[in-house]
C-alpha positions in Angstrom: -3.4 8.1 -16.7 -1.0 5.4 -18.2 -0.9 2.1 -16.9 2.4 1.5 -14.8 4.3 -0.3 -12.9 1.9 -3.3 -12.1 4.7 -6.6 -14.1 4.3 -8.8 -11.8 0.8 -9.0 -10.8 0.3 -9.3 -14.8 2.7 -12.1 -14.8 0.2 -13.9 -12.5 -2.7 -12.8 -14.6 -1.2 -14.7 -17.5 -0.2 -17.6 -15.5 -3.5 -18.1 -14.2 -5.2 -17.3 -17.8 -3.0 -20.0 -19.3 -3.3 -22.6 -16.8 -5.2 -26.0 -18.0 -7.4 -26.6 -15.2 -10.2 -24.3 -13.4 -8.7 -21.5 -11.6 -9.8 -19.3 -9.0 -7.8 -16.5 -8.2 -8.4 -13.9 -5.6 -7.7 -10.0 -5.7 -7.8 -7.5 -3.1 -6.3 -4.2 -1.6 -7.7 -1.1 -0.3 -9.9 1.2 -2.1 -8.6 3.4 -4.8 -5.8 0.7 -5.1 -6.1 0.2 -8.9 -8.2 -3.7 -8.7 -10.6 -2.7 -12.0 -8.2 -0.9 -13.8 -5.6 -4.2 -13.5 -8.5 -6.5 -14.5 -9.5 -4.3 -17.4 -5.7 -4.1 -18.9 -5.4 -7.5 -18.5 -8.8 -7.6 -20.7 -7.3 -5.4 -23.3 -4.9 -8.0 -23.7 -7.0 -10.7 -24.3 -9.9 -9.7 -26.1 -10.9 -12.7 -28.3 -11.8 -14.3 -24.4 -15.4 -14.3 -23.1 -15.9 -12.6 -20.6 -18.7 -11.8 -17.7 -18.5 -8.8 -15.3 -20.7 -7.9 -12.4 -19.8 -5.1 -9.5 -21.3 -6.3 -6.2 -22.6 -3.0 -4.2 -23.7 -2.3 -1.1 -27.2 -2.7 -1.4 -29.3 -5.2 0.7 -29.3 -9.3 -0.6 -32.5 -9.1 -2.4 -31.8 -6.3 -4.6 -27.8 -7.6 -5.2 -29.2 -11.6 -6.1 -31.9 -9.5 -8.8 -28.7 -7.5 -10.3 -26.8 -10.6 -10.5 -29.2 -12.6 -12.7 -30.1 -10.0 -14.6 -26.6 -10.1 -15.5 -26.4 -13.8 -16.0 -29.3 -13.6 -18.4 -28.1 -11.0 -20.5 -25.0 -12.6 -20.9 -27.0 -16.1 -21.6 -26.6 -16.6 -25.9 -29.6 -19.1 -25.7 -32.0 -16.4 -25.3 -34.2 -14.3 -27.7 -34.1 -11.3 -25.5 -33.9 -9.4 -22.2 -35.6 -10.8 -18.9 -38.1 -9.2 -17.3 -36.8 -6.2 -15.2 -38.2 -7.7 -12.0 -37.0 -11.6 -12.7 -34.5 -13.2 -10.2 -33.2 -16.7 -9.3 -34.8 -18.0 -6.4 -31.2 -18.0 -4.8 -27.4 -17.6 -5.2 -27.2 -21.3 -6.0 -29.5 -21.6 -8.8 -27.7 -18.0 -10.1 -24.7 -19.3 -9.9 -25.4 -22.9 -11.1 -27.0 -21.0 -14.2 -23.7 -19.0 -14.9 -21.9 -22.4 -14.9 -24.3 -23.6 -17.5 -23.5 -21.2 -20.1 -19.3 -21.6 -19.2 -20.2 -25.3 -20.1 -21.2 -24.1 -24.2 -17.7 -23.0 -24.7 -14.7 -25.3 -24.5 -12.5 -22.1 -24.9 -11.0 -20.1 -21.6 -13.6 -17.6 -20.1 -13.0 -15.1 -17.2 -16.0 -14.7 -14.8 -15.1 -11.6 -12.9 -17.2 -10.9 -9.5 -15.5 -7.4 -8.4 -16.2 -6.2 -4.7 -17.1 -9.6 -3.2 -16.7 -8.5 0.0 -19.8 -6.3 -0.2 -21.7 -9.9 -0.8 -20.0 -11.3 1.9 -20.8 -8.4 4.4 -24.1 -8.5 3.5 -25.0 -12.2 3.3 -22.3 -14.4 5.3 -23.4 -17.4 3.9 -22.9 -16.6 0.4 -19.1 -17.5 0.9 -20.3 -21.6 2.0 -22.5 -21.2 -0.7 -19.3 -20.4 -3.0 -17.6 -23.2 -1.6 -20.1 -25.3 -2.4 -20.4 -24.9 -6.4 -17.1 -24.5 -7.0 -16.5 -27.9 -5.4 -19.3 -30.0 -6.9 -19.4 -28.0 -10.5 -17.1 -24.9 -11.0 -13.8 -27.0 -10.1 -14.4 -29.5 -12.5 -15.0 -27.0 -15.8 -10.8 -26.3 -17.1 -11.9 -23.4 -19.4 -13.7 -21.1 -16.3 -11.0 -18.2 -14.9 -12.8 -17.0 -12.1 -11.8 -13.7 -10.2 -13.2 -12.5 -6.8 -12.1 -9.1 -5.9 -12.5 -6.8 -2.4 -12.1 -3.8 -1.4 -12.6 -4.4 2.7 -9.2 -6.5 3.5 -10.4 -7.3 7.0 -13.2 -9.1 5.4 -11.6 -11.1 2.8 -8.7 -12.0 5.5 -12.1 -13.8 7.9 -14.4 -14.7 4.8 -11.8 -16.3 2.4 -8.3 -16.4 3.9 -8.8 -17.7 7.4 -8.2 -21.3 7.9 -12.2 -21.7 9.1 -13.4 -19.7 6.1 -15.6 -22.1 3.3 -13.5 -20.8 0.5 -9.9 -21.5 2.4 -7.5 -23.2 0.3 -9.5 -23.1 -3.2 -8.0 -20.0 -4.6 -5.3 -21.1 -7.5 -3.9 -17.9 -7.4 -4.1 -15.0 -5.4 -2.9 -10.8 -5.5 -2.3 -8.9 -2.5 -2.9 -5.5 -4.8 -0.1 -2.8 -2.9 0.4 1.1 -3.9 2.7 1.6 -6.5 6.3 1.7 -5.8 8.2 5.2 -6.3 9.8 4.3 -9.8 6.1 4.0 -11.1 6.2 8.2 -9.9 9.1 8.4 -11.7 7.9 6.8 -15.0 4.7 9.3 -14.7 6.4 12.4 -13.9 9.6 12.3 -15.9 9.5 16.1 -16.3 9.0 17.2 -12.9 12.3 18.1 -10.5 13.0 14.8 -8.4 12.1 16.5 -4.9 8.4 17.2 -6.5 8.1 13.3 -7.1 9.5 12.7 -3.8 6.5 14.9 -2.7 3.9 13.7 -4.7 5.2 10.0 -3.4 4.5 11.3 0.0 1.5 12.3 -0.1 -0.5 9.6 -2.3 2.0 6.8 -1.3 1.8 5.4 -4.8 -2.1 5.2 -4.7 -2.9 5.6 -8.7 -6.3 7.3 -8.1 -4.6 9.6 -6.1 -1.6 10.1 -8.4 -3.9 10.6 -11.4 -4.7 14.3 -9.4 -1.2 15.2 -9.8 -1.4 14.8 -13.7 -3.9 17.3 -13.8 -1.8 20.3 -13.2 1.9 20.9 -14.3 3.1 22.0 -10.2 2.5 20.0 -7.1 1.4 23.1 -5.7 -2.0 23.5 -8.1 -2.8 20.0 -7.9 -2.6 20.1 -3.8 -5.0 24.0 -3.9 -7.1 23.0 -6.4 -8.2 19.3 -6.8 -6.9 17.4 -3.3 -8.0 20.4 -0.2 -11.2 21.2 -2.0 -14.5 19.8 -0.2 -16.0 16.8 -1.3 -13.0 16.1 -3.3 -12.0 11.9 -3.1 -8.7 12.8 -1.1 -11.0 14.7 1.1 -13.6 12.0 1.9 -11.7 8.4 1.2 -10.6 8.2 4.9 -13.5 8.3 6.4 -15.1 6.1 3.7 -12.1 3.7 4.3 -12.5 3.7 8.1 -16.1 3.5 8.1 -16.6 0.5 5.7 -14.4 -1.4 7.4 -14.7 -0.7 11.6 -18.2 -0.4 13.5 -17.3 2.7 15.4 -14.0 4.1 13.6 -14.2 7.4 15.3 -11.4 6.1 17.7 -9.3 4.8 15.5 -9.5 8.1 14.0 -8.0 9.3 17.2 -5.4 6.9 17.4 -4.3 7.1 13.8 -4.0 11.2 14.1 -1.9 10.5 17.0 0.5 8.2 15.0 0.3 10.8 12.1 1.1 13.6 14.6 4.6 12.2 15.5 3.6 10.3 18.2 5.0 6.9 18.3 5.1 5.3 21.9 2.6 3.5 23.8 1.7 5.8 26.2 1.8 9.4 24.3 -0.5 8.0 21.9 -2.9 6.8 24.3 -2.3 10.7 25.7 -3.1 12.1 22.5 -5.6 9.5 21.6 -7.6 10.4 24.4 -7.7 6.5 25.6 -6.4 4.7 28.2 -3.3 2.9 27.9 -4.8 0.2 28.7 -7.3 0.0 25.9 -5.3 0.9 23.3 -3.9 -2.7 22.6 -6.9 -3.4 21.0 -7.5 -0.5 18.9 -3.6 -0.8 17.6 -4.5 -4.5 16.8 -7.1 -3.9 14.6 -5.2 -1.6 12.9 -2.4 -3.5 12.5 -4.2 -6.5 10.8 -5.7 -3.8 8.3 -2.4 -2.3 7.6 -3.0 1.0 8.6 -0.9 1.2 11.4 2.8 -1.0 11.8 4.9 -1.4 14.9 8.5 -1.4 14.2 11.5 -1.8 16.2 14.8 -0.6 16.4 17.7 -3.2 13.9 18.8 -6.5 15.9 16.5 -5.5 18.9 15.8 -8.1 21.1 12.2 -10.6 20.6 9.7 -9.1 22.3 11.6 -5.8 23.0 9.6 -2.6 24.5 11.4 -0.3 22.2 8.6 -0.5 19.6 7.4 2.3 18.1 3.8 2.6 15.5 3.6 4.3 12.4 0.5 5.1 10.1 1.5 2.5 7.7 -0.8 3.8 4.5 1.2 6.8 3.7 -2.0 8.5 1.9 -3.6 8.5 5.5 -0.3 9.3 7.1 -0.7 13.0 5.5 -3.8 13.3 5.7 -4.7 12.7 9.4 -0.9 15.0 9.8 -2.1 17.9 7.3 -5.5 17.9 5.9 -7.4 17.1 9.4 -6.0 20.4 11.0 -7.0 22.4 8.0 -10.2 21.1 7.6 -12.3 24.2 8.9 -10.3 26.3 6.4 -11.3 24.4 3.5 -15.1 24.1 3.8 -15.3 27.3 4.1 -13.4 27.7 0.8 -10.1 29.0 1.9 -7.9 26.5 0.1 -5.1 28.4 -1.4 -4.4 29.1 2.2 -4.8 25.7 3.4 -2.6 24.8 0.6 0.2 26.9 1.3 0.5 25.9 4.8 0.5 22.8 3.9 3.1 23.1 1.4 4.9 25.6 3.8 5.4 22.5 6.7 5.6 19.7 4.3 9.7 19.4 4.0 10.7 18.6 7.6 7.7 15.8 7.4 8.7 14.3 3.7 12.8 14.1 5.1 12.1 12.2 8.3 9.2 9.7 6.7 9.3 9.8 3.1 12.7 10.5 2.2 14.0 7.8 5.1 11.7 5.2 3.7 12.6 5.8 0.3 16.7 5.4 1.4 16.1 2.6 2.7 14.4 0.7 -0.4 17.2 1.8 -1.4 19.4 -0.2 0.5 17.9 -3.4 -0.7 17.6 -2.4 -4.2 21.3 -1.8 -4.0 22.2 -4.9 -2.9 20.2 -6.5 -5.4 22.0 -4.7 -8.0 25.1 -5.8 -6.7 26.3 -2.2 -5.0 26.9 -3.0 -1.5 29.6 -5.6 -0.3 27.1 -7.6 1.3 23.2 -8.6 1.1 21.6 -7.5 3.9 19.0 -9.5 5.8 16.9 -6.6 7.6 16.9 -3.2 6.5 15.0 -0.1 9.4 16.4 2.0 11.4 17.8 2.3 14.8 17.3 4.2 18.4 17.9 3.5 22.0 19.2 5.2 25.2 22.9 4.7 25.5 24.4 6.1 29.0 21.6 8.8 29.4 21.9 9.7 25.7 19.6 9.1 22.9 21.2 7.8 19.7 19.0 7.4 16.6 20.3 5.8 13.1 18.1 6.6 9.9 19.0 3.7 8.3 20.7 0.3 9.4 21.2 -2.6 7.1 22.0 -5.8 8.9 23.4 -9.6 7.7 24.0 -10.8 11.5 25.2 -14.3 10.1 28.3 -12.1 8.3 28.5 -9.6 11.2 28.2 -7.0 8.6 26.5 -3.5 9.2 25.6 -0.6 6.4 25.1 2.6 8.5 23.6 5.9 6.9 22.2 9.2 7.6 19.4 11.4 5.8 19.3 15.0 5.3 16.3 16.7 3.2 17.8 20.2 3.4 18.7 22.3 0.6 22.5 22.6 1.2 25.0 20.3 0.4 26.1 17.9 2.7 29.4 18.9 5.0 32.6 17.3 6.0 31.6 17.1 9.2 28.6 14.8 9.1 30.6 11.6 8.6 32.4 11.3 11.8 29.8 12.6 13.5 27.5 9.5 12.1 30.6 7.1 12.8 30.7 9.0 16.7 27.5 8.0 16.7 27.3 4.9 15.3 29.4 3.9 18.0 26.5 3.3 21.1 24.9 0.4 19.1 26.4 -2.3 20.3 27.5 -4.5 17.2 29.2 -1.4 15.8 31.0 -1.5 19.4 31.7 -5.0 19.2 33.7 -4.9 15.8 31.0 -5.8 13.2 32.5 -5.0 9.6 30.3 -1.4 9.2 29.9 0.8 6.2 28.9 4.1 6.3 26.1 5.8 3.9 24.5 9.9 3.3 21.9 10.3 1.6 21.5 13.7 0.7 18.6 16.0 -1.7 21.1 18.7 -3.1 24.5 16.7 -3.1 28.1 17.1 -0.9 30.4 19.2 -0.9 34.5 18.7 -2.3 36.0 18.1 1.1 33.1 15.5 1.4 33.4 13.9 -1.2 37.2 13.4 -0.7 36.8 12.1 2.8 34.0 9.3 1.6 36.9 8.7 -1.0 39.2 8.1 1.4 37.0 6.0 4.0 34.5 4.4 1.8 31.6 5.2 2.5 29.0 5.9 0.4 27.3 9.2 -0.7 24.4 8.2 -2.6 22.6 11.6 -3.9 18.9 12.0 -4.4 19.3 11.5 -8.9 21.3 8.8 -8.1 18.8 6.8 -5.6 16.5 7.5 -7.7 18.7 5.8 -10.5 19.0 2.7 -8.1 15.0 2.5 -7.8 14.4 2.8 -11.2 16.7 0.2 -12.1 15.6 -2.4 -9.3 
């Protein structure tokens, strides 16, 4: 699969590789995320530059401090040949100490690349002081070493490196929070497909490339979904529960709570109900998976601190679909019946890609419209909106906010397949009506968002009101551009 979409974390790679002094710079995201392939494109780029490379795994400390000098000496030019198979440094110290020995023959800018860390530093917690320690007293001190620690287990590298008690706190010279793809990089590898298949492919790898690279195997979303993701042992199949597992002691109720969330259930108590845990317990368990990202509480546009109309969503949209479709279908496929997993997967996929994937996608929207100058204003929050107004429920798929100006951009979604009626605009300005800054005069646009388009008398009426009809080709247009 082509490389895409990754400017700005290569921007930092350059930075850092140009940079006169020592640098350490720290890389991490979840697995699948795209880490190696970054490093290695960088690599491509700079070829002429020496270069050592060691994968930490998750075998015991012995056998990991053995693999890592037997890299080191291979990569030593002083010597006549290999080492023995069964040679090690007596510790990571003297390893490491060695490694800086041959950076210090060459004057000229070298990358040391230790990918996975984290599997070191679950393994041995005291290899991060012992980090800490040579990069103070030798590593710091050598301008031409570029050194790059990566991981895969973000919970890990937040205690073992980020937090302010951790050894290695504060050393990094640079640093890359690694993210999925954003939807134009879908765009730029799918140019040929119909925009509501890239929507679909969007929604159910969430810009993961490993995952996207499936959906270049086939030429329909379809075939890729029957015969490479529901297929048994296949890596859409099994990530989750590698994911979960590598990072939580007992995930099997996180599991719970995150098919919960997945299900459409949002609120405090149903997903304790669903979760099969007690309401009282479930803080915790939402904690934990808000500081790995998995799950995020959000609440309704200009709510209150601290209000109680917070709602959690799987925040890792690959999980999202899977603990919402593949879970339920799980007994079908290991017994080999995925072309009928598939299709009922595919068959209850639209209602679920307008009301998360579609909404999410508008409202990127919003901000990359105002940053191309589109909207009348800049918007300092961009979500959604609900509450209970007089008995009734009102709920507003996207609200874009700039408090200071008193300035509101209002919109509704649709995913269906027909084009959007006259109708729909008052109704969302009706509606628009029981939040109170609309009530209390704040200057308010009004936005649709539609799949297929909007019909004449639509079209005349926006005219006439200004509000904006932004069609899927054209927000799609916007995204590209931003």
């Amino acid at each position: 699969m082509q490389f895409v979409g990754r400017q700005r974390e290569m921007q930092t790679l350059e930075s850092f590789y140009q940079s006169a002094n020592a640098g350490l710079l720290i890389l991490y995201g979840r697995r699948r995320i795209g880490k190696t392939r970054l490093i290695t494109h960088f690599l491509e780029r700079h070829q002429e530059m020496p270069t050592f490379y060691w994968v930490a795994t998750t075998h015991n400390e012995a056998y990991q401090l053995r693999d890592f000098s037997q890299a080191i000496m291979h990569h030593d030019p002083r010597l006549a040949g290999p080492p023995t198979e069964d040679f090690s440094f007596p510790n990571w110290e003297q390893a490491l100490g060695h490694l800086a020995d041959i950076v210090a023959l060459n004057e000229k800018p070298q990358l040391v690349v230790l990918d996975e860390f984290t599997y070191l530093l679950r393994n041995e917690p005291a290899i991060s002081s012992i980090f800490q320690k040579v990069w103070d007293h030798r590593l710091a001190q050598m301008p031409q070493l570029k050194l790059i620690l990566t991981g895969s287990l973000i919970g890990m590298m937040a205690r073992g490196v980020f937090a302010y008690q951790a050894p290695l706190y504060g050393r990094a010279t640079a640093q890359i929070r690694l993210r999925p793809l954003p939807f134009s990089a879908v765009q730029e590898l799918f140019p040929q497909r119909q925009a509501d298949e890239r929507v679909a492919i969007y929604g159910v790898t969430g810009g993961v490339p490993a995952y996207l690279e499936i959906f270049t195997r086939t030429a329909d979303f379809l075939s890729a979904l029957r015969d490479h993701c529901l297929v048994s042992g296949s890596m859409m199949m099994s990530d989750p529960a590698l994911i979960l597992y590598e990072q939580l002691k007992e995930p099997q109720t996180y599991e719970s709570v995150l098919s919960a969330v997945a299900s459409g259930f949002h609120q405090w108590s149903d997903i304790a109900k669903m979760a099969g845990v007690s309401e009282t317990a479930l803080g915790h368990y939402l904690k934990v998976l808000q500081e790995l990202e998995l799950i995020e509480r959000r609440e309704p546009v200009l709510a209150k601190p601290k209000s109680k109309s917070g709602r959690y969503y799987v925040g890792d949209h690959f999980l999202r679909f899977y603990y919402r479709f593949i879970v339920p279908q799980i007994g079908p496929i290991e017994r080999g019946y995925q072309e009928a997993a598939a299709k009922k997967v595919y068959a209850e996929l639209r209602p679920f890609l307008g009301e998360y994937v579609f909404e999410e996608l508008c409202r990127e929207w919003v901000w990359a419209a105002a940053m191309a100058g589109q909207l009348d204003f800049v918007p300092e929050v961009v979500g959604s909106y609900w509450r209970t107004y007089r008995g009734q429920g009102v709920q507003l798929d996207v609200v874009a906010a700039a408090p200071r100006e008193k300035r509101l951009l209002v919109g509704e979604v649709k995913w269906g397949r027909d084009t959007l009626s006259r109708r729909l605009l008052p109704d969302l300005v009706q509606r628009s009506q029981r939040m109170p800054q609309v009530a209390e005069g704040w200057a308010t646009q009004y936005a649709l968002f539609a799949r297929e388009g909007f019909t004449d008398a639509l079209q005349k009426e926006a005219a006439e009101t200004g509000a904006m009809l932004v069609s899927l080709e054209q927000l799609e247009l916007t995204l590209r551009s931003a």
